[in-house]
C-alpha positions as CSV (number, residue, x, y, z in Angstrom):
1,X,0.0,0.0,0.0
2,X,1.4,3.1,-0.9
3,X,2.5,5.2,2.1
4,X,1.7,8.6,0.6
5,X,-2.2,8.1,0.5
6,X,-4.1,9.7,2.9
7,X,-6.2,7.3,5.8
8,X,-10.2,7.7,4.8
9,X,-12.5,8.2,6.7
10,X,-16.5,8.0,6.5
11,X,-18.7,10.0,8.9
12,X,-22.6,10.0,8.8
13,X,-24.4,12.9,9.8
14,X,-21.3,15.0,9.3
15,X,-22.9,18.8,8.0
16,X,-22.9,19.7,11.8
17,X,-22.7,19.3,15.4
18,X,-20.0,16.4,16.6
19,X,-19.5,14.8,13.2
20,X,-18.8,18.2,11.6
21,X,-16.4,19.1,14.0
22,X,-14.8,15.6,14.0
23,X,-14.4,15.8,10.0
24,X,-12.4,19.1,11.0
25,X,-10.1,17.4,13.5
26,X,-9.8,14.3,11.3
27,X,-8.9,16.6,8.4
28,X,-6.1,18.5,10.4
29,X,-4.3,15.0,11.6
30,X,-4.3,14.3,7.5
31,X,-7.0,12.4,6.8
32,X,-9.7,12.6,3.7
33,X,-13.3,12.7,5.3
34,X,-16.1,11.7,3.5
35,X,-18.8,13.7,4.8
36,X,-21.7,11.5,4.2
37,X,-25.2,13.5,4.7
38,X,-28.7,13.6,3.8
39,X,-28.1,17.7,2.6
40,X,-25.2,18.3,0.7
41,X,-25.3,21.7,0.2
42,X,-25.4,22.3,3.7
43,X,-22.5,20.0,4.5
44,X,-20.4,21.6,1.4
45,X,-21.6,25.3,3.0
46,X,-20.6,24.0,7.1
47,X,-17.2,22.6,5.9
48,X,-16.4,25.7,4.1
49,X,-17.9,27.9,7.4
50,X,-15.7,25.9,9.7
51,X,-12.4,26.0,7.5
52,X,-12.0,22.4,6.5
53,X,-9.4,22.6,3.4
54,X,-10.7,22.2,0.3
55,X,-9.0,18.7,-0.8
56,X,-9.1,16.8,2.2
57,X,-13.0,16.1,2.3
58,X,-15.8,15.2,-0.1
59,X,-19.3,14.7,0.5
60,X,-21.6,12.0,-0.3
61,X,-25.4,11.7,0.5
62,X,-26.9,9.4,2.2
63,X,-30.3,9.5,4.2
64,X,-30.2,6.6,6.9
65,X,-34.2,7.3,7.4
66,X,-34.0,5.3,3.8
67,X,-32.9,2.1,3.5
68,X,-32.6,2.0,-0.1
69,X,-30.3,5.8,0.0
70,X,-28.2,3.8,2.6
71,X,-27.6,0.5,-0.4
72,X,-27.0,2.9,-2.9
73,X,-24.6,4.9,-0.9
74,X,-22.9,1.6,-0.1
75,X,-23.1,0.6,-3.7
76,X,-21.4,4.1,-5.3
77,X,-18.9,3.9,-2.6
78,X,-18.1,0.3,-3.9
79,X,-17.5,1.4,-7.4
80,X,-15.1,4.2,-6.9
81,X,-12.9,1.8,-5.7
82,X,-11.4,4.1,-2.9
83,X,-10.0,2.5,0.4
84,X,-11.9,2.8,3.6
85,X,-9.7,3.0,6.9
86,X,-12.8,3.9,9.4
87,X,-16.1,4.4,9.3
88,X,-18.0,6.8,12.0
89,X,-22.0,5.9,12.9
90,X,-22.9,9.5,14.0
91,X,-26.0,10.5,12.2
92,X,-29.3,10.9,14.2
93,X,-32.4,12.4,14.8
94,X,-33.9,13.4,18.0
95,X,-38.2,14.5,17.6
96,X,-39.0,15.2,21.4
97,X,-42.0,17.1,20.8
98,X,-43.8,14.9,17.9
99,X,-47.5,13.3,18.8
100,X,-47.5,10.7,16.1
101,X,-44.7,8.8,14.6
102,X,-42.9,9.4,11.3
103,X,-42.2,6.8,8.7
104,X,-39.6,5.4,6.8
105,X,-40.2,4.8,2.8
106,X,-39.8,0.9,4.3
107,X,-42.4,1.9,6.5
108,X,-40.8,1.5,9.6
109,X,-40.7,4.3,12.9
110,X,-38.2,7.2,11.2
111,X,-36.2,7.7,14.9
112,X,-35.2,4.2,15.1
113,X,-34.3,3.3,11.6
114,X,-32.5,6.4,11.1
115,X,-30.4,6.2,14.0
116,X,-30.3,2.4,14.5
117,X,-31.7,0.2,11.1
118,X,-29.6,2.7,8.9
119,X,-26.6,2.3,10.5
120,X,-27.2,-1.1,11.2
121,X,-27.6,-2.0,7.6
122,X,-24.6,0.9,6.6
123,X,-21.9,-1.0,8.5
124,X,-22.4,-4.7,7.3
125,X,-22.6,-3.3,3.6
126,X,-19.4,-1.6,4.5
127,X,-17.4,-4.0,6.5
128,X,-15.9,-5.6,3.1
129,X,-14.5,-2.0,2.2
130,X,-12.6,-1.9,5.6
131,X,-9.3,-3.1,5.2
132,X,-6.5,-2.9,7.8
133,X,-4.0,-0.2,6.3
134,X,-0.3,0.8,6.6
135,X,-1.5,3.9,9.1
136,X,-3.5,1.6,11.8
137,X,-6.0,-0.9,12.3
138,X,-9.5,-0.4,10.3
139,X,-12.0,1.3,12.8
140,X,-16.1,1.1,13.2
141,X,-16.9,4.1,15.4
142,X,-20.5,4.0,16.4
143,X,-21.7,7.2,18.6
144,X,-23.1,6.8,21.7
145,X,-24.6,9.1,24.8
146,X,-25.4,9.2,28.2
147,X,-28.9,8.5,27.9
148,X,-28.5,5.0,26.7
149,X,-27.7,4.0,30.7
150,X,-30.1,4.7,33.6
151,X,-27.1,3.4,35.7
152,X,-25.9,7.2,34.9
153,X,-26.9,10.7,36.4
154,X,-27.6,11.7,33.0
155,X,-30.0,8.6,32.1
156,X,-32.1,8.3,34.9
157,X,-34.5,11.2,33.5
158,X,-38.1,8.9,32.4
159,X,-38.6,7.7,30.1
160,X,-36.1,5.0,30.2
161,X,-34.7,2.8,27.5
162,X,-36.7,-0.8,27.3
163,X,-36.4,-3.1,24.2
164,X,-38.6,-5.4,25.9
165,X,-37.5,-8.8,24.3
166,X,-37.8,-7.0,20.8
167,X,-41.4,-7.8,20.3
168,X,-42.2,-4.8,18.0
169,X,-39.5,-5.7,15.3
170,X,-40.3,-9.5,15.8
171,X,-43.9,-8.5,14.7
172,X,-42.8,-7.0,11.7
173,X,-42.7,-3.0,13.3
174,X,-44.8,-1.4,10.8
175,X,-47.6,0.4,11.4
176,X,-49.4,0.6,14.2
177,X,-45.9,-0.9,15.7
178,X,-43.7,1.9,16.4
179,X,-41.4,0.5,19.2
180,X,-39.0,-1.8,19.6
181,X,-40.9,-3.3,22.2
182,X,-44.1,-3.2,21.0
183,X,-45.6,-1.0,23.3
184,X,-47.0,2.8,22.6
185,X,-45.0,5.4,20.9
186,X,-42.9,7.9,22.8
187,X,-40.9,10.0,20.7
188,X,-37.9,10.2,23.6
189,X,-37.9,6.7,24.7
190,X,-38.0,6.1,20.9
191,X,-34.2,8.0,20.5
192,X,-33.1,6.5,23.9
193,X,-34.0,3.0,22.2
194,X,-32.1,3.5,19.0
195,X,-29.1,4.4,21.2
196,X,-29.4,1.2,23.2
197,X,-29.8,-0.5,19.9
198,X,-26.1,1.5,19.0
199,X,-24.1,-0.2,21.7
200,X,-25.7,-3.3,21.1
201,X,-25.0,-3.5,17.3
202,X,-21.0,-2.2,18.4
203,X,-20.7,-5.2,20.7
204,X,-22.5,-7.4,18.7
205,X,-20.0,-6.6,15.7
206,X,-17.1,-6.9,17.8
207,X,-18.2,-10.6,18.9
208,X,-19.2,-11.7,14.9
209,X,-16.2,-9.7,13.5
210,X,-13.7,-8.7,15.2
211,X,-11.2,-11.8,15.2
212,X,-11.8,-12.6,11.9
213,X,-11.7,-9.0,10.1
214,X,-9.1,-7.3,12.4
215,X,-11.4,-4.9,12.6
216,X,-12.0,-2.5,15.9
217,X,-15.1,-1.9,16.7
218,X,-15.8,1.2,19.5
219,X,-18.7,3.5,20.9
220,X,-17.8,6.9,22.8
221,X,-19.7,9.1,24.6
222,X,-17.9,12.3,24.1
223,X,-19.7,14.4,26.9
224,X,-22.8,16.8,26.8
225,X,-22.4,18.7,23.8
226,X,-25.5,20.5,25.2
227,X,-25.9,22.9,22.1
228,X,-25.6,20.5,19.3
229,X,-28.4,20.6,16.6
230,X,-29.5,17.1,17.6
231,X,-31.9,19.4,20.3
232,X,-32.8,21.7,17.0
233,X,-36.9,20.0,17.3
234,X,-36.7,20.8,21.0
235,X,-38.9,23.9,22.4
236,X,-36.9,27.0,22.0
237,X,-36.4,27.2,25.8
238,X,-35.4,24.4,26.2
239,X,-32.6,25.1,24.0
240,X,-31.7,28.9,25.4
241,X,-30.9,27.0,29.2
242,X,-30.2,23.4,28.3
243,X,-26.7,24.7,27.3
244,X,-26.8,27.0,30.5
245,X,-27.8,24.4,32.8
246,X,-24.7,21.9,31.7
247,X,-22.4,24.5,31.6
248,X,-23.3,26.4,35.3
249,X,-24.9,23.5,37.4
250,X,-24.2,20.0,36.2
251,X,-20.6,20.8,35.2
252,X,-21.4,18.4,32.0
253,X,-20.9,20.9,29.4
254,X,-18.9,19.9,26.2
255,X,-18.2,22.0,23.2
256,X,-18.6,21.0,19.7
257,X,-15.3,21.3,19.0
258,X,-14.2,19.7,22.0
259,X,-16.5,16.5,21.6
260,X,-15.0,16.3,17.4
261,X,-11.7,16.1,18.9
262,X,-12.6,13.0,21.1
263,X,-14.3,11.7,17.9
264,X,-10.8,11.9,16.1
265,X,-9.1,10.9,19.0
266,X,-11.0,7.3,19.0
267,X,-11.1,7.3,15.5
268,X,-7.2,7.4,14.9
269,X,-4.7,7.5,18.1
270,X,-3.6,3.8,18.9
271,X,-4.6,4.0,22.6
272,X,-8.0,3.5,21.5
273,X,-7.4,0.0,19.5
274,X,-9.6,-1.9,22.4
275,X,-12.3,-3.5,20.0
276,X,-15.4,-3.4,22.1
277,X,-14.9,-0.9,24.4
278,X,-17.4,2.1,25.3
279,X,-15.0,5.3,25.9
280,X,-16.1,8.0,28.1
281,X,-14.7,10.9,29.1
282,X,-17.3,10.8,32.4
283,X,-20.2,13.5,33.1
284,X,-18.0,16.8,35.0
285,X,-15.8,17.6,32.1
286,X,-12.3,18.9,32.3
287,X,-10.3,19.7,28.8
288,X,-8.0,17.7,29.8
289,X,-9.9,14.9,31.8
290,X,-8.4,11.8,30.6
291,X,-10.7,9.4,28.9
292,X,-11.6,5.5,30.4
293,X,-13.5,2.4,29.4
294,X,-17.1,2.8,30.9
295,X,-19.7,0.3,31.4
296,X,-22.2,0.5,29.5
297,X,-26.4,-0.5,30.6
298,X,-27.5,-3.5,31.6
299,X,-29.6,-4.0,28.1
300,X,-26.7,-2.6,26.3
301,X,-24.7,-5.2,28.0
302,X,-27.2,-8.2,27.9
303,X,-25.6,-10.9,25.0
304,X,-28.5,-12.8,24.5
305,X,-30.4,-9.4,23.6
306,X,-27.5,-8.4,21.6
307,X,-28.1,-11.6,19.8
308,X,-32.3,-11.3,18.9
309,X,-31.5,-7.5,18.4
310,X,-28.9,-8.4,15.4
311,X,-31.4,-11.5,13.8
312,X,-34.4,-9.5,13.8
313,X,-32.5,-6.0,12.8
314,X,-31.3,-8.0,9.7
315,X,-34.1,-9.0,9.0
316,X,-36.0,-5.5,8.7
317,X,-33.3,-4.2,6.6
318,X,-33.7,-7.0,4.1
319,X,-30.0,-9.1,5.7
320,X,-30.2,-12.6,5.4
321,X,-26.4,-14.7,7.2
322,X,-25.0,-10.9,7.0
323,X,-25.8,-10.9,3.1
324,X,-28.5,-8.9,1.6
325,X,-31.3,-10.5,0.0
326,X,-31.0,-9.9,-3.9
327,X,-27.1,-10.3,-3.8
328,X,-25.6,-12.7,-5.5
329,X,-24.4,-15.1,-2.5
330,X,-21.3,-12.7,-1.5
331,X,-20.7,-12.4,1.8
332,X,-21.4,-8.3,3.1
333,X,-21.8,-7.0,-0.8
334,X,-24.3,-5.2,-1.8
């Protein structure tokens, strides 16, 4: 491999907040970031804004609220032939205030699939394209948050996580299903799921994968990056003293740019090679507060959940032995 190419990186979700300012620091260390987001303009106009050089990123778009965008990103990415040394689940949507649910074109509940099912579905079609490189192992970084763990100050606010025993997706979850557990819908608990579902598919890939690809597989919880636009559906007040709140009371307060250089940071320095692991930089932030293996929830935790939530996610997303259905027998193509 030829020791001049730049390491490349993908990163959902990328036209703002953490995965914006993660393609920045990724950029600086000399890496190519493929900003991979359902607007392009606006990811072409953030990258620009924030100062990321022309040269060392290109966007791509992909909506993970749509199965078939997420196979036909996979598919173009295939074709151009470019290697892949990391991939970065960050992408997600966050609808606190919504009454009814929204729907995917595949008709399933928009919060989960586009922050779980998407992602889900993005990093087996990608796992081919990840090759250990002459810069570092081949990385899987899927984002996680606080509010995944009701072990945690910051995840014991109702409504908790609870996949139940993943009745709703066993039962098909389309409509009237709109929970993992089959149970009413709840707009939070639906994002809290999603991010359950995250840790789950990260540990779940580490056991299936790791050995046998070389691949690391990580989540991280960067800290509360209290004024990211994930809270953009949120009331307005909300967002005015959320931001206020973390920074003045809780002591949890993390920048954007802060959090993007945590994202970088597990995403290429070798101290974060542990394929498995859940890195956490804890909830009273400190610039220089040294980062640690946490442990994440007891669902996120559970193996034989782990299990029923990979069978029944591939499933939804049309996976069949890891291979999608309509592919011609080869293992994780498209």
């Amino acid at each position: 491999m030829a020791q001049d190419r730049k390491p490349t990186v993908i990163i959902t979700g990328a036209s703002s907040g953490v995965g914006l300012y993660g393609a920045k620091a990724l950029a600086d260390r000399g890496w190519h970031v493929i900003m991979a987001c359902r607007n392009v303009g606006k990811a072409g106009e953030a990258a620009q804004e924030l100062g990321i050089p022309q040269g060392s990123f290109s966007i791509a778009h992909i909506d993970l609220g749509d199965l078939e965008s997420v196979r036909r990103f996979a598919r173009e990415f295939k074709a151009s032939g470019r290697p892949l040394d990391a991939l970065v689940c960050n992408a997600a949507i966050y609808m606190p205030l919504i009454k009814e649910p929204l729907w995917s074109p595949e008709g399933y509940e928009l919060t989960m699939t586009t922050n779980h099912l998407g992602h889900f579905l993005l990093c087996n079609l990608m796992m081919e394209n990840l090759k250990p490189s002459y810069y570092q192992d081949a990385r899987i970084v899927i984002l996680g948050t606080v509010t995944h763990n009701p072990d945690e100050l910051g995840g014991k606010i109702p409504p908790q996580p609870d996949l139940g025993n993943f009745e709703g997706f066993e039962a098909g979850f389309k409509n009237p299903i709109t929970m993992a557990n089959g149970k009413s819908f709840e707009p939070v608990k639906a994002y809290k799921d999603s991010k359950v579902c995250n840790v789950l598919t990260m540990r779940e890939l580490h056991r299936r994968f790791h050995e046998s690809t070389g691949i690391t597989f990580t989540s991280l919880y960067p800290g509360c990056v209290a004024d990211t636009p994930l809270f953009r559906n949120h009331y307005p007040l909300f967002q005015k003293l959320f931001p206020l709140f973390q920074k003045n009371i809780t002591g949890g307060y993390v920048s954007q740019e802060l959090a993007g250089e945590r994202l970088a940071m597990v995403v290429a320095d070798p101290e974060y090679k542990q394929s498995g692991a859940y890195w956490s930089w804890g909830n009273r932030q400190k610039k220089d507060r040294k980062s640690f293996v946490q442990k994440v929830s007891p669902q996120a935790r559970d193996d034989e959940k782990a299990r029923r939530m990979w069978d029944l996610s591939a499933k939804l997303v049309g996976l069949t032995d890891g291979t999608p259905v309509g592919a011609a027998g080869a293992s994780r193509s498209v």
